[in-house]
Backbone as a printed PyTorch tensor [residue, N CA C, xyz], in Angstrom:
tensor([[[-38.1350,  -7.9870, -11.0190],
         [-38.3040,  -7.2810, -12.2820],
         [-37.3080,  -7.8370, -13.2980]],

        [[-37.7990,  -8.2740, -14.5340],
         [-37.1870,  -8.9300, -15.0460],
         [-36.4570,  -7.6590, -16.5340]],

        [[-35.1460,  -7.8070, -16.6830],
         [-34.7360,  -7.0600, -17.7970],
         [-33.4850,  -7.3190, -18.1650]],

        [[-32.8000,  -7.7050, -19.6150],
         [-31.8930,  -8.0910, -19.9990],
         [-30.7480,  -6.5280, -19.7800]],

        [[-29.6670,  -7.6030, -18.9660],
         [-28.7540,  -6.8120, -18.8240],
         [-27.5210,  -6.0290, -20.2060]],

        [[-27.7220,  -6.7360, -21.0880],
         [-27.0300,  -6.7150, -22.2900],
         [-27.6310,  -5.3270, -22.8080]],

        [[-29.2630,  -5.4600, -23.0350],
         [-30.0840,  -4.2670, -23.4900],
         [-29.4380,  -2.9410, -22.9350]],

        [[-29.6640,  -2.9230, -21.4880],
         [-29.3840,  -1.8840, -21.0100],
         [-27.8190,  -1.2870, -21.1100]],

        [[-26.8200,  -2.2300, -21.4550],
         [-25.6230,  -2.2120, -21.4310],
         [-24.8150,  -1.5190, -22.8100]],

        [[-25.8650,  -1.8850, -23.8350],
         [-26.0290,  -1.1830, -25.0790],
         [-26.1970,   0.2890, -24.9690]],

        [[-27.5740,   0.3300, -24.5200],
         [-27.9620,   2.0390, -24.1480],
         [-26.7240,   2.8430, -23.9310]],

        [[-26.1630,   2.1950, -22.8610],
         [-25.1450,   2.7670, -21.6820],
         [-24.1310,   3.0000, -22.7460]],

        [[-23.8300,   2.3490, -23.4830],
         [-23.0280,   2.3350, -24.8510],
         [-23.1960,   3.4290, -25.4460]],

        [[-24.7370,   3.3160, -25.6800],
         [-24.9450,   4.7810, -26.8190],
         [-24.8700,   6.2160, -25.6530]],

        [[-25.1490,   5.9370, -24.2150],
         [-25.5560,   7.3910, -24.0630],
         [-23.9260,   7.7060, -24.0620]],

        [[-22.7470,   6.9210, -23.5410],
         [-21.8510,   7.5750, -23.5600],
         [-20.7840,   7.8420, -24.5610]],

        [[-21.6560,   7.6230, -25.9390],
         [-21.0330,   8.0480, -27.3180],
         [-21.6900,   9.7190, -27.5890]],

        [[-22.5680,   9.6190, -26.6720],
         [-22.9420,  11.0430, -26.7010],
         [-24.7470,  11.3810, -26.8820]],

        [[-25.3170,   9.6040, -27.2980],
         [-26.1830,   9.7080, -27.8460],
         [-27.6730,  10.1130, -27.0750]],

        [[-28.6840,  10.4430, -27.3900],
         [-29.9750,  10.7480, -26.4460],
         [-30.9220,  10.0140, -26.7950]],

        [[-31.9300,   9.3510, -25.7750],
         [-32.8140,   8.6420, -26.4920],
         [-33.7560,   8.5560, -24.7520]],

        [[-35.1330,   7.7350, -24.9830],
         [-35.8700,   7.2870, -24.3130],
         [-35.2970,   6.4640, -23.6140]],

        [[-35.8690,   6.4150, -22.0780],
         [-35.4860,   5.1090, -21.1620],
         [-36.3950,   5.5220, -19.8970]],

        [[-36.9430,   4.3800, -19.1440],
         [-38.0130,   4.7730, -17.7320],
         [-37.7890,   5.1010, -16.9460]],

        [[-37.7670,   6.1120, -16.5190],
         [-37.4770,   6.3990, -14.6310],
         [-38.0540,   5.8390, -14.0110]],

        [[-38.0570,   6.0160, -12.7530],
         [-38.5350,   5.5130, -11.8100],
         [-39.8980,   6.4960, -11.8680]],

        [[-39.9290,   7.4900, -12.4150],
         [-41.5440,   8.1540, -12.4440],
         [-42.2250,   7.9370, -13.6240]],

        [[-41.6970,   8.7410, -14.5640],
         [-42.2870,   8.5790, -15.8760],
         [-40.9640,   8.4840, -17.1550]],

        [[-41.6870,   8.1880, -18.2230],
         [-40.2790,   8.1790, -19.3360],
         [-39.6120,   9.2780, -19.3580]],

        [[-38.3060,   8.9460, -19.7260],
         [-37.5840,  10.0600, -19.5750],
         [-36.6530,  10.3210, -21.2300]],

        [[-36.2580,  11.3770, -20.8720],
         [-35.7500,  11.7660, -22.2780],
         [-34.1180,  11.8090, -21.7300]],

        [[-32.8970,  10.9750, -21.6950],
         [-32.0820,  11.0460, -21.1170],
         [-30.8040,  11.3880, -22.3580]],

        [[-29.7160,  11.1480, -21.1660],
         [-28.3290,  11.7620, -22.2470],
         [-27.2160,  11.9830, -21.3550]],

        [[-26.1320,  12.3400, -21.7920],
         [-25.0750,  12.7350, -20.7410],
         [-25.1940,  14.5490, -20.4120]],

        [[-24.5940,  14.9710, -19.1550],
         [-24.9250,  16.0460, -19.1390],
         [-23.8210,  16.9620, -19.4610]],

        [[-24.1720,  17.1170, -20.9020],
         [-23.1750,  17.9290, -22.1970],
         [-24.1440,  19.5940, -22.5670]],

        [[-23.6160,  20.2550, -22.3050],
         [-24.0010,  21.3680, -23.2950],
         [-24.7990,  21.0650, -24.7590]],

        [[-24.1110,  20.1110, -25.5770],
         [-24.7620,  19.6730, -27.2880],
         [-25.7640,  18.7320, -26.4440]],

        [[-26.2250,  18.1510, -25.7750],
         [-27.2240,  17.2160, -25.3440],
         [-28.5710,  17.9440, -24.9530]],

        [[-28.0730,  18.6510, -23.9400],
         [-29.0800,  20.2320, -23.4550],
         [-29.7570,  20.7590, -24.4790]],

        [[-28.7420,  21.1320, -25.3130],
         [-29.4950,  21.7670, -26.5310],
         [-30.1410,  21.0320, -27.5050]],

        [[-29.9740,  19.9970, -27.5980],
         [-30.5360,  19.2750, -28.6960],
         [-31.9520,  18.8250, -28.0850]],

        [[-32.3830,  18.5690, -27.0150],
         [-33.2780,  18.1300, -26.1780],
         [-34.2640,  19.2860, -26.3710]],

        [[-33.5160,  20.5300, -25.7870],
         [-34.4900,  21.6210, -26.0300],
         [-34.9880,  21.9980, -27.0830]],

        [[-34.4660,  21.7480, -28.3710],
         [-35.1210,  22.0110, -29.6970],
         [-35.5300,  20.6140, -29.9780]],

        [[-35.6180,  19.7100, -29.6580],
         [-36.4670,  18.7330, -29.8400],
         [-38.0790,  18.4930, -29.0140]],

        [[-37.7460,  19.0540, -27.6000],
         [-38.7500,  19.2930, -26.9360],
         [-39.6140,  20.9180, -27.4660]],

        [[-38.7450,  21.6070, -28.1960],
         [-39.4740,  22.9920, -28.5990],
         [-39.4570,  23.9260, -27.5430]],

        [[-38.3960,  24.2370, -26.5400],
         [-38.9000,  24.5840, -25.8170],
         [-37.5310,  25.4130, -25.6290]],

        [[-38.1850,  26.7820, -24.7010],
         [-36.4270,  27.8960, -23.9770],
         [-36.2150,  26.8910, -23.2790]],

        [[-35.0060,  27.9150, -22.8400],
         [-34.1260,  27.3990, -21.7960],
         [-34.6050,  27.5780, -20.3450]],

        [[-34.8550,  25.6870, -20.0540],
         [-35.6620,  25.6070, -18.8160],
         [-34.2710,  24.7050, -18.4020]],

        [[-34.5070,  24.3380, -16.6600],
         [-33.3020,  23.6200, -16.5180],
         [-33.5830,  22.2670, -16.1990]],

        [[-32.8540,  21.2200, -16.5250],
         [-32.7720,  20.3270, -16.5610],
         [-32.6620,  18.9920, -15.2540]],

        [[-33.5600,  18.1370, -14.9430],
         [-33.1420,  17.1670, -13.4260],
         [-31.8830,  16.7140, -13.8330]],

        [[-31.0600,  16.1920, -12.9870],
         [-29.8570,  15.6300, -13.0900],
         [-30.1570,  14.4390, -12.4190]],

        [[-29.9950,  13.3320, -13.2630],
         [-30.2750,  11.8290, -12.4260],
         [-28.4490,  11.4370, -11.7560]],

        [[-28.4430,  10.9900, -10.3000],
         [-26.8800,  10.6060,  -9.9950],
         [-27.1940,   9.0070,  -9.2950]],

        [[-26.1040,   8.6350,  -9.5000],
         [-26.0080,   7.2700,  -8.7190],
         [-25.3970,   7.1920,  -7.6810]],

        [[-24.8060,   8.2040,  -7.0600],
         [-23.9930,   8.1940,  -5.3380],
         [-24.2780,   9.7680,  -5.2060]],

        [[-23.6650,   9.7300,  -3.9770],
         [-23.4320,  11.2380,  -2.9740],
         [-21.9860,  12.0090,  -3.8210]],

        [[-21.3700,  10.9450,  -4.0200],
         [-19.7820,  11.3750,  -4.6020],
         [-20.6040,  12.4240,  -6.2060]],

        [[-21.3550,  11.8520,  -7.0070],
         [-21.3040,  12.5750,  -8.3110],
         [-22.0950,  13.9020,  -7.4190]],

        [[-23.0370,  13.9690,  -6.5160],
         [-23.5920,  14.9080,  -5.9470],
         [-22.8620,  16.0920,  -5.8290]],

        [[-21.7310,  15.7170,  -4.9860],
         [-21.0670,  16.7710,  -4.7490],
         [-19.9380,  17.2570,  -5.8050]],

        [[-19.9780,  16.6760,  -7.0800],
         [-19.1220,  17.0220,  -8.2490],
         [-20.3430,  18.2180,  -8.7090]],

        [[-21.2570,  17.7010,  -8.3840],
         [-22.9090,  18.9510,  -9.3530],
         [-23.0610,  20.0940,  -8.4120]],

        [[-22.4310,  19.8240,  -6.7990],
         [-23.5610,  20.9690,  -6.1980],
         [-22.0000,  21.4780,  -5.5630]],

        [[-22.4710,  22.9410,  -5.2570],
         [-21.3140,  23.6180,  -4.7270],
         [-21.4510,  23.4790,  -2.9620]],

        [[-22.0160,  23.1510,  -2.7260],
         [-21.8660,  22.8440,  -0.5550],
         [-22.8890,  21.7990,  -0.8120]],

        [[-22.9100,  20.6890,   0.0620],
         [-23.7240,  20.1080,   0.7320],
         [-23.5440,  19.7580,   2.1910]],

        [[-24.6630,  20.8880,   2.5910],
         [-24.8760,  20.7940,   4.3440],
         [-24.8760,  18.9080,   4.9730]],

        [[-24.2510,  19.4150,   6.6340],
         [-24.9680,  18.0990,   6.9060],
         [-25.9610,  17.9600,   6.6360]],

        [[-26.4280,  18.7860,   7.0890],
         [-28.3590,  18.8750,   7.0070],
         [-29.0920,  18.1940,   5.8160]],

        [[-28.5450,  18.3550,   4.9860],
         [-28.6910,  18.5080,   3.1640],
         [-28.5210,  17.0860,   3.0740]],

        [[-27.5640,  16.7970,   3.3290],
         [-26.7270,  15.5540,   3.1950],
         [-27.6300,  14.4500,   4.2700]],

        [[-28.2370,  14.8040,   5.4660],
         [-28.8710,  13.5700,   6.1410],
         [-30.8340,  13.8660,   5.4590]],

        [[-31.3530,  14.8400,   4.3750],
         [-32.6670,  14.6890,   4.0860],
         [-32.1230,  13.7370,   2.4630]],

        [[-31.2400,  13.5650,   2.1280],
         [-30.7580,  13.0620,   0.1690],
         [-30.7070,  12.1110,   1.0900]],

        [[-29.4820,  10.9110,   2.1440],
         [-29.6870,   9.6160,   2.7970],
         [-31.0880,   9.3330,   2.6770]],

        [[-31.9550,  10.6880,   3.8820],
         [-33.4620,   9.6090,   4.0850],
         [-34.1520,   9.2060,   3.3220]],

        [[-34.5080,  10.3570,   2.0440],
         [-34.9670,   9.6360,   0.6720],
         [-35.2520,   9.3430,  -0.3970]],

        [[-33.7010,   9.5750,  -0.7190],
         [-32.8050,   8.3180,  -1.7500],
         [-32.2840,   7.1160,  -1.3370]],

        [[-32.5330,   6.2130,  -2.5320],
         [-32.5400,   6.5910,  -3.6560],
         [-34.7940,   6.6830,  -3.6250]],

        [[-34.9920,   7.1630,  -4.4060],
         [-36.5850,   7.6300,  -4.7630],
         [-36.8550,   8.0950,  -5.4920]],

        [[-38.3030,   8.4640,  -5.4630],
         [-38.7760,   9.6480,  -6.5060],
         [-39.0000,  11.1570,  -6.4670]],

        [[-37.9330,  11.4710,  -5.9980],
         [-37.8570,  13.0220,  -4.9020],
         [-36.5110,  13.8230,  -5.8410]],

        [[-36.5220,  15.0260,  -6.5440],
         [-35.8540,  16.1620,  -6.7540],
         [-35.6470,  17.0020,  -5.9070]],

        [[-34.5740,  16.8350,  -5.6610],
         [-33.9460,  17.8810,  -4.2890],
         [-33.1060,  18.8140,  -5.4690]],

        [[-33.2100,  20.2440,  -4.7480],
         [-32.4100,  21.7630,  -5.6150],
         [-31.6180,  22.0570,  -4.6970]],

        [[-30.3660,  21.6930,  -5.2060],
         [-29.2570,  22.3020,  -4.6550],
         [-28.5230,  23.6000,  -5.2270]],

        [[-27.5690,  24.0150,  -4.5070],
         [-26.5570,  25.1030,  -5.2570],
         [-25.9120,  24.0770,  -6.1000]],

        [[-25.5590,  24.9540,  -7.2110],
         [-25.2240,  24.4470,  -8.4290],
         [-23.5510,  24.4040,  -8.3500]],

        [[-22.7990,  23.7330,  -8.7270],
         [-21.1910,  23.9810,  -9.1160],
         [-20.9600,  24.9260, -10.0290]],

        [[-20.1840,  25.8930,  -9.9460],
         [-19.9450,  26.7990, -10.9040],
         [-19.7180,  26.2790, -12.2780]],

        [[-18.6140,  25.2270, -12.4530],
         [-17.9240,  24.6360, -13.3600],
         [-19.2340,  24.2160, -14.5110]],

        [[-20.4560,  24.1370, -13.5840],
         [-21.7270,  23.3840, -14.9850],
         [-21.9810,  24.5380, -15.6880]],

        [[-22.1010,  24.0380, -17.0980],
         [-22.6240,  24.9060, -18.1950],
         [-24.1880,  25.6470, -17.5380]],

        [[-24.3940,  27.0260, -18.0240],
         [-25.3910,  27.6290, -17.7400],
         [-25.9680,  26.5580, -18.3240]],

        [[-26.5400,  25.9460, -19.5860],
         [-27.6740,  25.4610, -20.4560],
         [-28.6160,  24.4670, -19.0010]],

        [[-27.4400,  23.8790, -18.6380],
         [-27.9200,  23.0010, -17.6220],
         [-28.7750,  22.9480, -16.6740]],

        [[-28.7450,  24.6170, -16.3570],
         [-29.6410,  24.9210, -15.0420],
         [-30.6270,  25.9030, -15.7100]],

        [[-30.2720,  26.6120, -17.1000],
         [-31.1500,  27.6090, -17.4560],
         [-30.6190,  28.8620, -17.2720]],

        [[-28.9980,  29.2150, -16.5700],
         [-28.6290,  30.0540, -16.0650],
         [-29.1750,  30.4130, -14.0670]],

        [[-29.4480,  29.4240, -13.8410],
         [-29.8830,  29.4760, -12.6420],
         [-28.7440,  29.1380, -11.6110]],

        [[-29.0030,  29.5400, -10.3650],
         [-27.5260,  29.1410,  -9.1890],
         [-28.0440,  27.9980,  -8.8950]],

        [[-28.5240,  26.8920,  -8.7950],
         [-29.1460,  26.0660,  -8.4500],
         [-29.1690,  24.8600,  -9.4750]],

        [[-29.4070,  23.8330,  -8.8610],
         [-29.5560,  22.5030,  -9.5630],
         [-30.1990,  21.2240,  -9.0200]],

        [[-31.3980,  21.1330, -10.1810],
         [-32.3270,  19.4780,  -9.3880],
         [-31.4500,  18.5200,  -9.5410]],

        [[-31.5910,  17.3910,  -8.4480],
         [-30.9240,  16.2440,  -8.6000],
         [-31.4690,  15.2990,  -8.1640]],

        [[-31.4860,  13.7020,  -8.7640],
         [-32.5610,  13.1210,  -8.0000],
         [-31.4240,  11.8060,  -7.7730]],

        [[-31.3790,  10.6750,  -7.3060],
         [-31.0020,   9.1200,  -6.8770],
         [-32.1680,   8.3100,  -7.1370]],

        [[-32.6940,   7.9300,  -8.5240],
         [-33.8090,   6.7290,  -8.8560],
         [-33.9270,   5.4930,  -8.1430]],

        [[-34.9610,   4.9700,  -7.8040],
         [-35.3960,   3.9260,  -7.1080],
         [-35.8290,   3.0380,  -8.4090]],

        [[-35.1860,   2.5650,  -9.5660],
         [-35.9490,   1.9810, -10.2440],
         [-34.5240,   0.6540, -10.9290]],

        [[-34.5440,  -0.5510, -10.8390],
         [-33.3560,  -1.0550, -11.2610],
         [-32.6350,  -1.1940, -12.1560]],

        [[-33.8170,  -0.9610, -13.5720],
         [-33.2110,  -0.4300, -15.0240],
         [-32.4760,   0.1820, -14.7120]],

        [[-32.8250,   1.5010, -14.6790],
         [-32.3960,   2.7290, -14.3720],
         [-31.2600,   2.9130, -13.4550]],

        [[-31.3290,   2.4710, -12.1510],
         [-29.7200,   2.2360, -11.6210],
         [-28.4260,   1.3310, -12.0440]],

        [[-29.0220,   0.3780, -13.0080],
         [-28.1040,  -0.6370, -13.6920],
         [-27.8890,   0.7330, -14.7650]],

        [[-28.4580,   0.9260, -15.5700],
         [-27.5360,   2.3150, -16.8440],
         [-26.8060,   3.3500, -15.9210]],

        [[-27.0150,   3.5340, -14.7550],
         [-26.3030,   5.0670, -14.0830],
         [-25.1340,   4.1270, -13.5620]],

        [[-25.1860,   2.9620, -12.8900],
         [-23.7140,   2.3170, -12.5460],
         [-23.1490,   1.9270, -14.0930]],

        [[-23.9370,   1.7380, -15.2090],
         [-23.1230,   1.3930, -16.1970],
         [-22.2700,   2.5290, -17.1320]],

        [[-22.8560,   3.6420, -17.1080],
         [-22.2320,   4.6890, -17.4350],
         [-21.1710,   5.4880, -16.5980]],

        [[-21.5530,   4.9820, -15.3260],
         [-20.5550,   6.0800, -14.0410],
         [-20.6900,   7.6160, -14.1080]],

        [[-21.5870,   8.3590, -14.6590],
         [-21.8190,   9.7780, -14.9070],
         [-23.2480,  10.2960, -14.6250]],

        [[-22.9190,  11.2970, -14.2600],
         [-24.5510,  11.7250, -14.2500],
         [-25.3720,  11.8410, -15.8390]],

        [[-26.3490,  12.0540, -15.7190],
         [-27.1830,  12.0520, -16.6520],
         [-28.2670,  13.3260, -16.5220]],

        [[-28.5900,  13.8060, -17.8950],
         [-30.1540,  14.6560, -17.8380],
         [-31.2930,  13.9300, -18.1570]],

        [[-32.2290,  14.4580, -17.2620],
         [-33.6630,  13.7300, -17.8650],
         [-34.7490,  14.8140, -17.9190]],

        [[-36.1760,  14.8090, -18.8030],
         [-37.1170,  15.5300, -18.9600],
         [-38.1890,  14.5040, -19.2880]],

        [[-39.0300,  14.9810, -19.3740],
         [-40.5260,  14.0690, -19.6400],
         [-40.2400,  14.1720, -21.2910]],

        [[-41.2000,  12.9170, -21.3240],
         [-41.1110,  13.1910, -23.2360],
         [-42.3390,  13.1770, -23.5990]],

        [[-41.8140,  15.0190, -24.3560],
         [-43.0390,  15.6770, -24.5840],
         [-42.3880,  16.9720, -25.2260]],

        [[-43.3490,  17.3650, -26.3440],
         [-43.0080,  18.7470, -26.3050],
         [-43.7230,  20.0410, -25.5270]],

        [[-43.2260,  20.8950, -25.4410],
         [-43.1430,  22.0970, -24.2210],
         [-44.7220,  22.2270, -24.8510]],

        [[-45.5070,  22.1990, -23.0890],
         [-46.9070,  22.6350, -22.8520],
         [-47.3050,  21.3720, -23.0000]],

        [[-47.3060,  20.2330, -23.4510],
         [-47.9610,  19.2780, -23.6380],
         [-47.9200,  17.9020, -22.7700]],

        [[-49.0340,  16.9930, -22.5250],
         [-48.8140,  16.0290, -21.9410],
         [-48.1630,  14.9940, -21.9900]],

        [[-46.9290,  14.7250, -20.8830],
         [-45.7490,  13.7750, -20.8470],
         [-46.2270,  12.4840, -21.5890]],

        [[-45.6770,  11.9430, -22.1390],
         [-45.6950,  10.3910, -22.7930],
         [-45.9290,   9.4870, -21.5750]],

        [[-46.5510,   8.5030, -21.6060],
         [-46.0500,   7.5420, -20.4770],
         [-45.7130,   6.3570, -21.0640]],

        [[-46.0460,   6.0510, -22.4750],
         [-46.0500,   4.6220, -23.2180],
         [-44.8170,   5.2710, -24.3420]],

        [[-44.4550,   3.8930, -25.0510],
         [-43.4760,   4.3800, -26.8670],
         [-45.0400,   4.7100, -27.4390]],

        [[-46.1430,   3.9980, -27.2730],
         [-46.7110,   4.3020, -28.5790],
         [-47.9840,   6.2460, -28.0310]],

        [[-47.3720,   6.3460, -26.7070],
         [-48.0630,   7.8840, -26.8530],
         [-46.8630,   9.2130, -27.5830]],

        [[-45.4160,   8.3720, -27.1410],
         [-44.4950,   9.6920, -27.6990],
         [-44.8770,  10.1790, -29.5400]],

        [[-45.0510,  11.2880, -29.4070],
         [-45.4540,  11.9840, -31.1310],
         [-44.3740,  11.6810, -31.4150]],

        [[-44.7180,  11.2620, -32.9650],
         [-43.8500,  10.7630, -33.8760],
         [-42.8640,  11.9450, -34.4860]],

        [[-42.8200,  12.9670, -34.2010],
         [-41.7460,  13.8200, -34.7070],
         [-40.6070,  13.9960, -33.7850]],

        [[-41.3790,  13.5350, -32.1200],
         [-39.8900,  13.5600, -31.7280],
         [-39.2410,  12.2650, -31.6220]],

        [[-39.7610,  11.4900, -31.7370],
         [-39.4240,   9.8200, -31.7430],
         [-37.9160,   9.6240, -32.7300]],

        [[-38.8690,  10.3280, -33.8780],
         [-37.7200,  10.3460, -35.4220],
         [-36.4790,  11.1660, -34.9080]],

        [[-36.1390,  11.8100, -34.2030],
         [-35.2710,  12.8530, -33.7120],
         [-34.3170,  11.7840, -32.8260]],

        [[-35.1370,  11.0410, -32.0920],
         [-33.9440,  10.5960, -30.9390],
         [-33.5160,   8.8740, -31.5750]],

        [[-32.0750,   8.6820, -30.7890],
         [-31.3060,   7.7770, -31.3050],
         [-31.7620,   6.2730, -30.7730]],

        [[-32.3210,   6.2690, -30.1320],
         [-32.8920,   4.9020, -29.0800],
         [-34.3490,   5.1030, -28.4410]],

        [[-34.6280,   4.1330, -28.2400],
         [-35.9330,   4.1790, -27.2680],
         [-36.1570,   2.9520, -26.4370]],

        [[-36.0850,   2.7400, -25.3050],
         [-36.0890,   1.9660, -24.4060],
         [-37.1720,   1.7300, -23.4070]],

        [[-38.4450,   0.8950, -23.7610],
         [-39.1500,   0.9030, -23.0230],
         [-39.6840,  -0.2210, -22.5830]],

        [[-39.0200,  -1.6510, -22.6990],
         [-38.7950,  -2.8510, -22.0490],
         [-39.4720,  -3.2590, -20.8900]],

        [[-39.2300,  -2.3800, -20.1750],
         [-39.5440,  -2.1580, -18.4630],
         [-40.1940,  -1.0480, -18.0710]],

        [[-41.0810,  -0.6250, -17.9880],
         [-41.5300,   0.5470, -17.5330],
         [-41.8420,   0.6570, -16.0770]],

        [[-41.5930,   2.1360, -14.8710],
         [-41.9110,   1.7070, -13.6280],
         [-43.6540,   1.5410, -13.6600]],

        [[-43.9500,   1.6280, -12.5750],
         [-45.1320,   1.8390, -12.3530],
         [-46.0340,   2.7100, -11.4950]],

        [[-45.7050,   3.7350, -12.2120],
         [-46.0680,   5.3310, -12.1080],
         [-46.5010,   5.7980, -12.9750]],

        [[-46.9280,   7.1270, -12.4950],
         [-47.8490,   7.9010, -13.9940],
         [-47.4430,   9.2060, -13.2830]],

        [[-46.5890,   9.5860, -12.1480],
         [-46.4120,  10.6070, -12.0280],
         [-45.1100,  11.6060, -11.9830]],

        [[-45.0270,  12.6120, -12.2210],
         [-43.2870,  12.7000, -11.7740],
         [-42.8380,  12.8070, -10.7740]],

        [[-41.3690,  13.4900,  -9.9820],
         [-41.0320,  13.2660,  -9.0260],
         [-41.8490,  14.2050,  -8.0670]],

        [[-41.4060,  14.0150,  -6.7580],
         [-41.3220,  15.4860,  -5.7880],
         [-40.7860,  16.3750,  -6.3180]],

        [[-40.6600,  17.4110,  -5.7670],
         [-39.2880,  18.3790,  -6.4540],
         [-39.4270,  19.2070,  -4.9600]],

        [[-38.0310,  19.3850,  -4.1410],
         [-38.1920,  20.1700,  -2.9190],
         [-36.7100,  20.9800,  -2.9720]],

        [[-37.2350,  22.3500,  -2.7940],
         [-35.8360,  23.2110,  -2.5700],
         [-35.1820,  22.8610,  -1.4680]],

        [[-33.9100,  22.9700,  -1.3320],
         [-32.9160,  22.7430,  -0.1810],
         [-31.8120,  23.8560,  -0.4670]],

        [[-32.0620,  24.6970,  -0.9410],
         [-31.4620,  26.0060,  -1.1030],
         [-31.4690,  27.2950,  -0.0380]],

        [[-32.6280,  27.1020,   0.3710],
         [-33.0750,  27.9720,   1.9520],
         [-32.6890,  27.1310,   3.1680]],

        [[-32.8400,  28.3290,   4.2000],
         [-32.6970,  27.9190,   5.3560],
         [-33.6720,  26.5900,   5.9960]],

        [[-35.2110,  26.9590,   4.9590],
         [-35.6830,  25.7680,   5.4210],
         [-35.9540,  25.1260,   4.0510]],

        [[-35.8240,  23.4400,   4.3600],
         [-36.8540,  23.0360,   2.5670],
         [-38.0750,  23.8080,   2.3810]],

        [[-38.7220,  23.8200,   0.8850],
         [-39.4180,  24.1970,   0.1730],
         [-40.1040,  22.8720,  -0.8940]],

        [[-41.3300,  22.8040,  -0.4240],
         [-41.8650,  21.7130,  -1.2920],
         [-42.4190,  22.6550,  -3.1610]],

        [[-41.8010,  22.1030,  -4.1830],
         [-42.3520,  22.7940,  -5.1740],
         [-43.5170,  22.5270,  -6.0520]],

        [[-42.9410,  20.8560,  -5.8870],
         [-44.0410,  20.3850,  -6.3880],
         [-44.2980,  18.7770,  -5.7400]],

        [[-45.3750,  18.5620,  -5.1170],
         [-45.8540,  17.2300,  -4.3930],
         [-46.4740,  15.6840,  -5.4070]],

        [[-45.3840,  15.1030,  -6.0720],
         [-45.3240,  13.6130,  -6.4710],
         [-45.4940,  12.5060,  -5.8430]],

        [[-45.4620,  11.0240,  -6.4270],
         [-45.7590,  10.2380,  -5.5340],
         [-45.2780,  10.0270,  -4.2930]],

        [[-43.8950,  10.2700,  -4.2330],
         [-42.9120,  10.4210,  -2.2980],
         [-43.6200,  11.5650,  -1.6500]],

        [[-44.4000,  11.2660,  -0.4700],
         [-44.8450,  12.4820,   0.6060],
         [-43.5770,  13.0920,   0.8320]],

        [[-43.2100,  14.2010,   0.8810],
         [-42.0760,  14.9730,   1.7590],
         [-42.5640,  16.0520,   3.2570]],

        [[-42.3580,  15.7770,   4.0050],
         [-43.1620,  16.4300,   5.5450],
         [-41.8930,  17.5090,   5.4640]],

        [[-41.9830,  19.0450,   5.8490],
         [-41.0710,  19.6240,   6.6300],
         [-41.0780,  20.0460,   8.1470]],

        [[-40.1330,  18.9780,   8.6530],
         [-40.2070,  18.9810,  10.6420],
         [-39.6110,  20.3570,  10.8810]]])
């Protein structure tokens, strides 16, 4: 996969001046940023939407456990099997995160991307990040620059779509908050519970 490292190195520039803009996940485009309280909010009135909570994209186990308040062995050997991917695992949340983040929820999605853009900006920033589909609330996710509506386009500081993966869908999303996982929602990664 071919993509200039400079490009992405820029981004990484802007997200950690504070800035928000477009860039590809490994599922679909994402609406990214650092994970700030003023970022949260600005996203949500750009997306039009309450307070829903936010995926947290990480690049190791180490930022994991800065976001989540326990991680079981257990917990800890289903995130190894598969991450990095396209799978949202919900953990307990760290107290220390701003409510905006989770919605006021005890809990927090977190995912490890399988996509190399995308892991080149998370090692280039060293921080976690938020991501959402880009779209406003109720409506169908963008997958191209030229499907995002032009009112939120004008709103955000960058747009990065160079590389796109090759997906059209979003992640898994599986609770790990109970005694047993909980599939919430089934994306391109199968998740089995043994």
């Amino acid at each position: 996969m071919y993509f200039k490292p400079t490009d992405i190195e820029s981004i990484a520039s802007q997200i950690k001046s504070g800035k928000i803009g477009v860039f590809p996940c490994d599922t679909i485009l994402g609406l990214v940023g650092l994970a700030t309280e003023r970022n949260c909010s600005r996203i949500q009135s750009i997306k039009q939407r309450q307070s829903t909570p936010f995926i947290v994209l990480v690049s190791n186990i180490s930022q994991v456990k800065q976001l989540s308040s326990s991680l079981s062995q257990k917990n800890d050997q289903l995130l190894t099997q598969y991450w990095p991917g396209p799978i949202t695992f919900i953990l307990e949340k760290s107290e220390s995160l701003p409510p905006i983040l989770t919605a006021g929820k005890d809990s927090i999605g977190l995912r490890q991307p399988d996509f190399l853009p995308l892991n080149y900006l998370l090692r280039c920033i060293d921080a976690p990040i938020i991501s959402t589909s880009v779209n406003s609330h109720g409506q169908k996710a963008a997958l191209t620059k030229e499907a995002i509506p032009a009112d939120i386009l004008e709103q955000l500081d960058f747009c990065y779509t160079a590389t796109i993966a090759d997906s059209s869908q979003a992640s898994t999303v599986v609770d790990l908050t109970q005694d047993l996982p909980k599939i919430l929602r089934q994306g391109d990664l199968h998740f089995e519970i043994n």
